[in-house]
C-alpha positions in Angstrom: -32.6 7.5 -12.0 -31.2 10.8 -12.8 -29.8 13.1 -10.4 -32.4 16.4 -9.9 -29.6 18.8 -10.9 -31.0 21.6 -13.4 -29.2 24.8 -12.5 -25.4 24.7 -12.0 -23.7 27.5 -10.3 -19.6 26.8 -11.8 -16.6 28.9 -9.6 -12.7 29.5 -9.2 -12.2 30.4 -13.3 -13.0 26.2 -14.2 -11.5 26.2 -17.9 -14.9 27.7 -20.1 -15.1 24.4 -21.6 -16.8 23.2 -18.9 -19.6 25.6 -19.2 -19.6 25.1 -22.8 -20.4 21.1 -22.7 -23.2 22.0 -19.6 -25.0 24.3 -21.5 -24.7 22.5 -24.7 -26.5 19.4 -22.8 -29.4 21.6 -22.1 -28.1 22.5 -18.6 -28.3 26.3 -17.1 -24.9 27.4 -15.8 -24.2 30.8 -14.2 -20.6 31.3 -14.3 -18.7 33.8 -11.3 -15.2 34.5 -12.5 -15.0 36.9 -8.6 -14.0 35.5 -5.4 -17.2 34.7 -3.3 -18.1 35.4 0.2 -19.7 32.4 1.8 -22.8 34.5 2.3 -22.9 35.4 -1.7 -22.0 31.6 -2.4 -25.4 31.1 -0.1 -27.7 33.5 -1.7 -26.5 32.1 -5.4 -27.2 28.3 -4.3 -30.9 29.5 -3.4 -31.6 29.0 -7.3 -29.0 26.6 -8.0 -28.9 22.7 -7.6 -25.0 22.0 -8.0 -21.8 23.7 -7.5 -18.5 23.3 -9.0 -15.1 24.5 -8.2 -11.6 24.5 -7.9 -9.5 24.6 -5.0 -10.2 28.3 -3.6 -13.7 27.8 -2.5 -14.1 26.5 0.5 -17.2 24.7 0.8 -18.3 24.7 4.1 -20.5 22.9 6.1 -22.2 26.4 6.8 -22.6 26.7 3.4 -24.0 23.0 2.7 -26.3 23.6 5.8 -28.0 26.8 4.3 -28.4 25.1 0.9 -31.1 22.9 1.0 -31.3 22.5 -2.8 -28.0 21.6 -3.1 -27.8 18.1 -4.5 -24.2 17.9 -6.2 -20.9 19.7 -5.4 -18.0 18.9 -8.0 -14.5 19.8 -7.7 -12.7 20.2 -11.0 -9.6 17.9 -9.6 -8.2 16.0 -7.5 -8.3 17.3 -3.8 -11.3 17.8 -2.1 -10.0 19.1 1.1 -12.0 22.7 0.4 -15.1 20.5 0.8 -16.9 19.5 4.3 -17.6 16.1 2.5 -18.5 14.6 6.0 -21.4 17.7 5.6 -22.1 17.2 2.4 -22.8 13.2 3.2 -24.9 14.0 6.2 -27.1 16.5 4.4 -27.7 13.5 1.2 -25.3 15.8 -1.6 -23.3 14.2 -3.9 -19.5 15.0 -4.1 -17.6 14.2 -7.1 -14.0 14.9 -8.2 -11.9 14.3 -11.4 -8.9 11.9 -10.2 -7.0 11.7 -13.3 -7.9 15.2 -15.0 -4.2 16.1 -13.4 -2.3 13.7 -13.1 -0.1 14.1 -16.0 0.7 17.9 -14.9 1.0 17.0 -11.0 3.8 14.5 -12.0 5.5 16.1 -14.1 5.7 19.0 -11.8 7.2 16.3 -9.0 9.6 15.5 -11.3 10.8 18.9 -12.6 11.6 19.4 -8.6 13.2 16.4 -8.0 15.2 17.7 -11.0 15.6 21.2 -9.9 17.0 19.9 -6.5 19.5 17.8 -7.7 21.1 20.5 -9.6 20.2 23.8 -7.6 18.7 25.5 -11.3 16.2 27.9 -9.8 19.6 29.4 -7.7 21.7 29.0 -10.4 19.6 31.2 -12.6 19.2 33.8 -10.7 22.7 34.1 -9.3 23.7 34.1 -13.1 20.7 37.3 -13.8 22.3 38.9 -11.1 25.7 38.9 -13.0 27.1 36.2 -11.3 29.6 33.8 -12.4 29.7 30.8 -9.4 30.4 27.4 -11.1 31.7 26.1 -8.0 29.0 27.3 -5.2 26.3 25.4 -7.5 27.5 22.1 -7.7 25.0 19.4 -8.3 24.2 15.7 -8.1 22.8 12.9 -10.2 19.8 11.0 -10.0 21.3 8.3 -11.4 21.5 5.7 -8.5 19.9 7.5 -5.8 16.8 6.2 -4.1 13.3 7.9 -4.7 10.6 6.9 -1.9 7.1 7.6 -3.6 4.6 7.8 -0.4 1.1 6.8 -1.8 1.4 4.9 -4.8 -2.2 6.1 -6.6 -2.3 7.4 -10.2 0.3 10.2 -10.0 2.8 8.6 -8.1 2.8 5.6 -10.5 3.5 8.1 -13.4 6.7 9.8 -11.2 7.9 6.0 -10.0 7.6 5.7 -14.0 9.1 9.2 -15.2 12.0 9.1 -12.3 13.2 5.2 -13.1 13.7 6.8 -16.5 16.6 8.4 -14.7 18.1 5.8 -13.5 16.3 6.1 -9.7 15.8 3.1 -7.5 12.3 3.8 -6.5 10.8 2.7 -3.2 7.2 2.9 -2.0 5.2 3.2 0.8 0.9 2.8 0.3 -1.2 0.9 2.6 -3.5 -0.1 0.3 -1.1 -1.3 -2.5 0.2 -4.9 -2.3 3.6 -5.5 -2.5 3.0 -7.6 -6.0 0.9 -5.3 -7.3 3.9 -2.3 -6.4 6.2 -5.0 -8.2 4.1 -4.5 -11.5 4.9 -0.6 -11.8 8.2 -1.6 -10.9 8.4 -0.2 -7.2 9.7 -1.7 -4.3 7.1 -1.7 -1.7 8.5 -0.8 1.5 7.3 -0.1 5.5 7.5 3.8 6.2 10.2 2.5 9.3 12.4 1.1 6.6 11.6 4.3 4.0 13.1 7.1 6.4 17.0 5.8 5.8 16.8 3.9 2.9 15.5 7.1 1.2 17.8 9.9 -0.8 14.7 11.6 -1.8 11.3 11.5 -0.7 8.0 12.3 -2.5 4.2 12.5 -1.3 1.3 12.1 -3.4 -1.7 11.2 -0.6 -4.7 12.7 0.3 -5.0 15.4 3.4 -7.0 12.9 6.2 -6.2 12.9 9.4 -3.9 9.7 9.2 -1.5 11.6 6.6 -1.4 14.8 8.1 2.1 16.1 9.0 3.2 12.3 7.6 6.7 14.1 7.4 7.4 15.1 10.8 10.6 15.7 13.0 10.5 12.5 14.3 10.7 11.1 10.8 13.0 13.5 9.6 15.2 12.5 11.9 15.2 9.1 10.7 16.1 10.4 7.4 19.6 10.3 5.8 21.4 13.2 6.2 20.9 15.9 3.7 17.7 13.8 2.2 15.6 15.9 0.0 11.8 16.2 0.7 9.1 16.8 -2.1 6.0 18.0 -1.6 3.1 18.1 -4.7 0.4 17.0 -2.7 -1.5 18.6 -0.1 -0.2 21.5 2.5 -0.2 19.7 5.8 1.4 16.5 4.7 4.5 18.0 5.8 5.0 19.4 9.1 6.6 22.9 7.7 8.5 23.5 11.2 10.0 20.4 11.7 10.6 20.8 7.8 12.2 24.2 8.5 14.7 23.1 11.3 15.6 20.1 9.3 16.9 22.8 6.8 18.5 24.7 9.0 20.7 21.9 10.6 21.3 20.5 7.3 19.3 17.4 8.1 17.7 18.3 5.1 19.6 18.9 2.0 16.6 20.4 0.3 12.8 21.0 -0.6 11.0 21.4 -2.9 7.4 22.8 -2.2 4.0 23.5 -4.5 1.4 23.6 -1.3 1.6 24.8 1.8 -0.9 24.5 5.2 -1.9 28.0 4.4 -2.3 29.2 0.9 -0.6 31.9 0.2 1.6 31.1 3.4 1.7 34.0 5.5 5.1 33.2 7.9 7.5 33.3 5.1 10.8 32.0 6.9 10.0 28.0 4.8 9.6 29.8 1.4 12.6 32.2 1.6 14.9 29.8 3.1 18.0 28.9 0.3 17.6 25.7 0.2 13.5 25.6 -0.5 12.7 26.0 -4.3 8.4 26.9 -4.1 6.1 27.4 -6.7 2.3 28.7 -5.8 0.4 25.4 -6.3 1.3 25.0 -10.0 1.2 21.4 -10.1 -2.0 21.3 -11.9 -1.4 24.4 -13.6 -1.3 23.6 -16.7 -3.3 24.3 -20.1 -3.9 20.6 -20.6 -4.6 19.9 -17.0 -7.4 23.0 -16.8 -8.7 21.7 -20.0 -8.9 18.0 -19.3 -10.4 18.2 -15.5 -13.3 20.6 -17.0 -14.5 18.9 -19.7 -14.0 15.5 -17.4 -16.4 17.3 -14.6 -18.9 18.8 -17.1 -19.6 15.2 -18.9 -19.7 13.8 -14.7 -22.1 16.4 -13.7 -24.5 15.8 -17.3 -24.4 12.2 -17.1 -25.5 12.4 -13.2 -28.1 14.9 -14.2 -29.4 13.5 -17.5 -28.9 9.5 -17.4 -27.9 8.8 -13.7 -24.9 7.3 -14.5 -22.3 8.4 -11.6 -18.7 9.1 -11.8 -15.7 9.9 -10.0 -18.5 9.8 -6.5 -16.1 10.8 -3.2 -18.6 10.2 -0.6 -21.0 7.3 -2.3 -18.9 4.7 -4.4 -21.4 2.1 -4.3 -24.3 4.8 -5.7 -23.7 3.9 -9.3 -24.6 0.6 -8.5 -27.8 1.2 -6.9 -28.8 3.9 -10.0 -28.2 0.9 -12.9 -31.8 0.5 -14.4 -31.6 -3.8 -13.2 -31.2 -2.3 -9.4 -34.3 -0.2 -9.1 -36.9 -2.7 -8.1 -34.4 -3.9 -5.5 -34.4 -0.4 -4.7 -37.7 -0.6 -4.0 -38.6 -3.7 -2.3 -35.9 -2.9 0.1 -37.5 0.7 0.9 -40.7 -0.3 1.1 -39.6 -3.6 3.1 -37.8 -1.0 5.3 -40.4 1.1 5.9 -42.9 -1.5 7.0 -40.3 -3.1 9.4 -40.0 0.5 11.2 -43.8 1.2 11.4 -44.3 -2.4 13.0 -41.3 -1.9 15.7 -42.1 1.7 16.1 -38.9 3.0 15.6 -39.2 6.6 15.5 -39.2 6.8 19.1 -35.6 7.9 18.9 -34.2 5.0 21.0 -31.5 2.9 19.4 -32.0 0.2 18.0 -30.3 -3.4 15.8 -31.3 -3.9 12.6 -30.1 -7.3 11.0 -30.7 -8.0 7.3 -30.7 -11.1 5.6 -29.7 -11.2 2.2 -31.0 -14.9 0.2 -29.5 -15.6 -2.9 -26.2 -16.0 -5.4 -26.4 -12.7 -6.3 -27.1 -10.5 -3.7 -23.5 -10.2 -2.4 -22.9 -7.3 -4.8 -25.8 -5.6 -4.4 -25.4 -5.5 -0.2 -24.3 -2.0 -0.3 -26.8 -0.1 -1.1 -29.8 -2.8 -0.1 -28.1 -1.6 3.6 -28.8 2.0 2.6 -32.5 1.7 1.2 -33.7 -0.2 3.5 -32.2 2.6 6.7 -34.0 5.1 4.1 -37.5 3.6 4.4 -36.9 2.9 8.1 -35.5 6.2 9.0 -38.1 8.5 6.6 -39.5 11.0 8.7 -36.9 10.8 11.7 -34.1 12.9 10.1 -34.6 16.9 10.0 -33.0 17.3 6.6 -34.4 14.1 5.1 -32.5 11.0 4.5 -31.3 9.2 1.1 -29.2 6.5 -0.2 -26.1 9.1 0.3 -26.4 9.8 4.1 -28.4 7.1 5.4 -25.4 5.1 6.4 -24.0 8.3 8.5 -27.2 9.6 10.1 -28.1 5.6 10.7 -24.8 5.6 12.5 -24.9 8.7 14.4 -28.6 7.7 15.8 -27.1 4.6 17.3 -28.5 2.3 15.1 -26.5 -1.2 15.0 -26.7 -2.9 12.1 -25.9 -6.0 10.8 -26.2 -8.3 7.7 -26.1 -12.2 7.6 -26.3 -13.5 3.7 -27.2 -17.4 2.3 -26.5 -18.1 -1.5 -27.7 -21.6 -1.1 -31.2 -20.3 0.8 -34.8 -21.2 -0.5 -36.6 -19.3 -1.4 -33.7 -17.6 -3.2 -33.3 -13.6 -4.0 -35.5 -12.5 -0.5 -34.5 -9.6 1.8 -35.6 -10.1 5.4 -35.4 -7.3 7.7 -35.6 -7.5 11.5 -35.6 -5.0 14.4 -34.8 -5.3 17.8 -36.1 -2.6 19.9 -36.3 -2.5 23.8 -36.1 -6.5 24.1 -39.2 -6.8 21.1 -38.5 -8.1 17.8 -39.9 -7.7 14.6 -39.2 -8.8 11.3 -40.5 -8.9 7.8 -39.4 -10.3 4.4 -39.9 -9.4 0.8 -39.1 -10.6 -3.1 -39.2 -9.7 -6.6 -42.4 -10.8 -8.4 -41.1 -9.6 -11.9 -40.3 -6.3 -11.0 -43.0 -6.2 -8.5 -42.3 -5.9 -4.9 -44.2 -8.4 -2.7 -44.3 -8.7 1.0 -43.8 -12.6 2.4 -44.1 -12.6 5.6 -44.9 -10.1 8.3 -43.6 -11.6 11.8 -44.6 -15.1 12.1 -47.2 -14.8 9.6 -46.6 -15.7 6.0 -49.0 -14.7 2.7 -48.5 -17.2 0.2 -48.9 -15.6 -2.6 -47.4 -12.3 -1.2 -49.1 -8.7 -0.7 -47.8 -6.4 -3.6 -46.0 -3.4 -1.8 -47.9 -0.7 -3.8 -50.4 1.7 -3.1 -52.0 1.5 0.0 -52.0 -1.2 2.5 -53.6 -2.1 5.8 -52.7 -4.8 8.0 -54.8 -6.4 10.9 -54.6 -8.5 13.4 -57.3 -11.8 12.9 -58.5 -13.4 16.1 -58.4 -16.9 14.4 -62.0 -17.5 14.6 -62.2 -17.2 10.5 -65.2 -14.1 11.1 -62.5 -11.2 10.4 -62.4 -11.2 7.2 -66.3 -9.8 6.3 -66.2 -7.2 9.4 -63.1 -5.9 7.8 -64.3 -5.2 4.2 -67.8 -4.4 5.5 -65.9 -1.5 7.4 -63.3 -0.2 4.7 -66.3 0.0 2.2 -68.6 2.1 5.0 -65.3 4.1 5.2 -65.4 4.7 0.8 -62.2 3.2 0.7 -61.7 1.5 -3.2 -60.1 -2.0 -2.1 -58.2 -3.1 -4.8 -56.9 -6.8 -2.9 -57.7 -8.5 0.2 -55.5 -11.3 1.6 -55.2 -13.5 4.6 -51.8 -15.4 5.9 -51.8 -18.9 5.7 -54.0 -21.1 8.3 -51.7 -22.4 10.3 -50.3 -18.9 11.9 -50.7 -18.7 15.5 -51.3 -14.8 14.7 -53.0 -14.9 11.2 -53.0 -11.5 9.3 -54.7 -10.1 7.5 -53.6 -7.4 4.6 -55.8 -5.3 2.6 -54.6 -2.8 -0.4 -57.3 0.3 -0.7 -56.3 2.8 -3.4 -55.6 5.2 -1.0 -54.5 5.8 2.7 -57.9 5.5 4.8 -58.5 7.8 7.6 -58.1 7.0 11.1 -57.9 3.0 10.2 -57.6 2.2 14.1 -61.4 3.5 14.7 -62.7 1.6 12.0 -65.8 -0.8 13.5 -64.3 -4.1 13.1 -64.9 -7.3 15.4 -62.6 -10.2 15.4 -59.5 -7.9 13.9 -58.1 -5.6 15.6 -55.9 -2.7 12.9 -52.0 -3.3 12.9 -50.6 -0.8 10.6 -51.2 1.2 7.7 -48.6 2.7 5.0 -49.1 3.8 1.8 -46.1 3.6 -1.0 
């Protein structure tokens, strides 16, 4: 299922080649080299489907509000901090980055300061242009032996753990979401961040900017820290609180840093950037010719193969998407919608009130499809209760944010195997109703305590009435869908023994007012129409 992105609006000079490949896949790209007001960045996106930048445009949630259209927003790197991502979820737009377009350049950069520190060269050079001769004031120190704590151990602080042991470096780690053995494979010692602070001569981050990373390297930790430790910072402005930074300098606490980003880009209070022992570079770590080049053409194929084949990669705010856009997921996709949609017509959910929702997944395989099954069936259940619409990208958020609870309860060993059940619990009533795959054709099982035996194919349109037993429903029913020119296409009635039979009747399409039909012995349930 290909991603409805036609026009692509591409920002913040992205290396032409990324242009180049869009266009040359049939796409239409408008390309603005100028800096863009928010209100210009709206009025563009009122023809435009995507946008793609760099790290100067700050995509706000304003901007994603006022763009219904939007349906992709791709930064050309690593960082999406300039994105309201939590936005872009709630609104159902696609965020995607390149992770590993700059990784090469952002680590080498890292290392060229870790370098630079050791042996003072961006002082040294310009005392010597200034016609300077001071051997002595410059003196230096090896790498070789000292200890390099790496905080965040993802693809670019792998490569510097690699380039710096090259040196000679013992190199420590920090990452909660790296096991020690797997740390041990790159060859890094995996350490606590309360054993990092003394064991550390130098110290390099390389995390995202979230709230549980922000000023990571603060004066509490600093003063933890070996004296005259040396502090690195590649990453993300924030990472490192720059006052407590600053008066670790000033003491000598801090032998050294060595800066690329900065909480405010260009930084406006200047006393960090001027201080002697702070060697700063204006967010050159993926600044490179290679780097520019590589992220581009790495978005442009992301943002064509979203667009053109459905295939998704390098998704920030829906991992499990791809899954649920593979061409063997779709009826899944389906049944669970449309299994969703009936369970929230029959519990009346769109009162607003809270509500559980429990799913029950039957079957070997359905483990790895659990992800998005939770998603589709909140997007038939919630359709029609959200004011900017819901999809498989947000319907996990706005599910959460209208107190829905839900839950999931699975059975590889159940029979009938592969069978989603969905049930409601709404102001002490519950409802429930569970479907299968027929082929690829959705088919409903059972509706409350009544079960169809064959199933009732979840397509077109389809009524549902309540049977007073007597076995006279069935004729007044058809009698008064046919008075009503409806074309009925099946009609089906649960099995005998139900207390409540049902019975369910496709038309080919919805029928008006369904609950004033003249019917006796039934009385009209529901009606949707897929």
């Amino acid at each position: 299922m290909p991603v409805n992105v036609v026009r692509i609006l591409v920002t913040d000079g992205i290396n032409e080649q990324c242009a180049q490949i869009l266009r040359n896949r049939g796409l239409h790209v408008t390309v603005v080299v100028a800096k863009m007001t928010s209100e210009e960045i709206i009025r563009r996106l009122k023809t435009h489907d995507a946008l793609l930048v760099r790290s100067a445009t700050k995509v706000t949630a304003e901007i994603i509000e006022a763009s219904p259209g939007l349906k992709l927003i791709g930064r050309a790197g690593t960082g999406v901090d300039n994105i309201d991502v939590d936005a872009a979820t709630r609104h159902g737009v696609l965020v995607m980055n390149t992770p590993g377009g700059n990784t090469l350049s952002a680590a080498e950069h890292t290392c060229v300061m870790i370098a630079s520190l050791s042996r003072n060269l961006p002082a040294a050079c310009a005392s010597l242009k200034a016609g300077k001769w001071e051997r002595s004031k410059f003196m230096g120190s090896e790498m070789y032996g000292k200890t390099l704590a790496v905080l965040g151990l993802g693809r670019i602080g792998r490569e510097v753990a690699q380039r710096m042991r090259a040196f000679g470096m013992r190199v420590i780690g920090f990452d909660p979401m790296v096991s020690a053995e797997a740390a041990q494979e790159f060859h890094v010692e995996k350490r606590e961040l309360d054993e990092i602070w003394p064991e550390a001569d130098y110290i390099t981050v390389h995390t995202p900017l979230i709230p549980q990373t922000k000023n990571l390297i603060n004066a509490d930790a600093l003063s933890r820290c070996k004296h005259g430790v040396r502090i690195i910072n590649v990453a993300r402005g924030g990472i490192v609180d720059e006052a407590a930074l600053l008066n670790a300098l000033k003491t000598g606490r801090c032998g050294g840093a060595g800066l690329d980003v900065f909480a405010e880009e260009p930084p406006t209070n200047l006393a960090l950037v001027q201080h002697p022992a702070t060697i700063c570079t204006p967010h050159l770590g993926a600044n490179t010719r290679e780097a520019q080049q590589r992220v581009a053409r790495e978005l442009a194929e992301q943002v064509a193969s979203a667009a053109q084949s459905g295939t998704l990669v390098g998704l920030v705010n829906a991992p499990n998407l791809n899954d649920a856009m593979r061409f063997a997921s779709r009826p899944w996709l389906w049944l669970s919608r449309a299994l969703g949609t009936v369970a929230g017509m029959l519990a009346g959910v769109g009162s607003g009130k809270p509500f559980e929702l429990q799913l029950t997944l039957n079957g070997p395989d359905m483990d790895a499809m659990q992800s998005f099954l939770i998603s589709s069936v909140l997007v038939g259940l919630m359709a029609g209760m959200t004011p900017n619409g819901v999809n498989l990208i947000n319907a996990p958020m706005l599910a959460h944010e209208a107190g829905i609870r839900v839950s999931v309860t699975r059975d590889s060993a159940a029979t009938p195997a592969h069978t989603i059940g969905v049930r409601i619990t709404l102001d002490g009533q519950e409802h429930s109703v569970v479907g299968e795959l027929q082929g690829e054709q959705s088919v409903l099982v059972q509706l409350d305590r009544a079960r169809f035996e064959s199933g009732v194919t979840l397509g077109g349109n389809v009524l549902f009435f309540k049977s007073d037993g007597s076995g006279d429903a069935l004729m007044p029913i058809i009698t008064a869908l046919v008075s009503a020119r409806a074309e009925l296409l099946t009609v089906m009635a649960s099995g005998p023994e139900d207390t409540t039979p049902l019975i369910a009747v496709r038309t080919l399409d919805p029928v008006h007012a369904p609950e004033k039909l003249p019917t006796s012995h039934a009385k009209f349930l529901l009606q949707t129409y897929f």
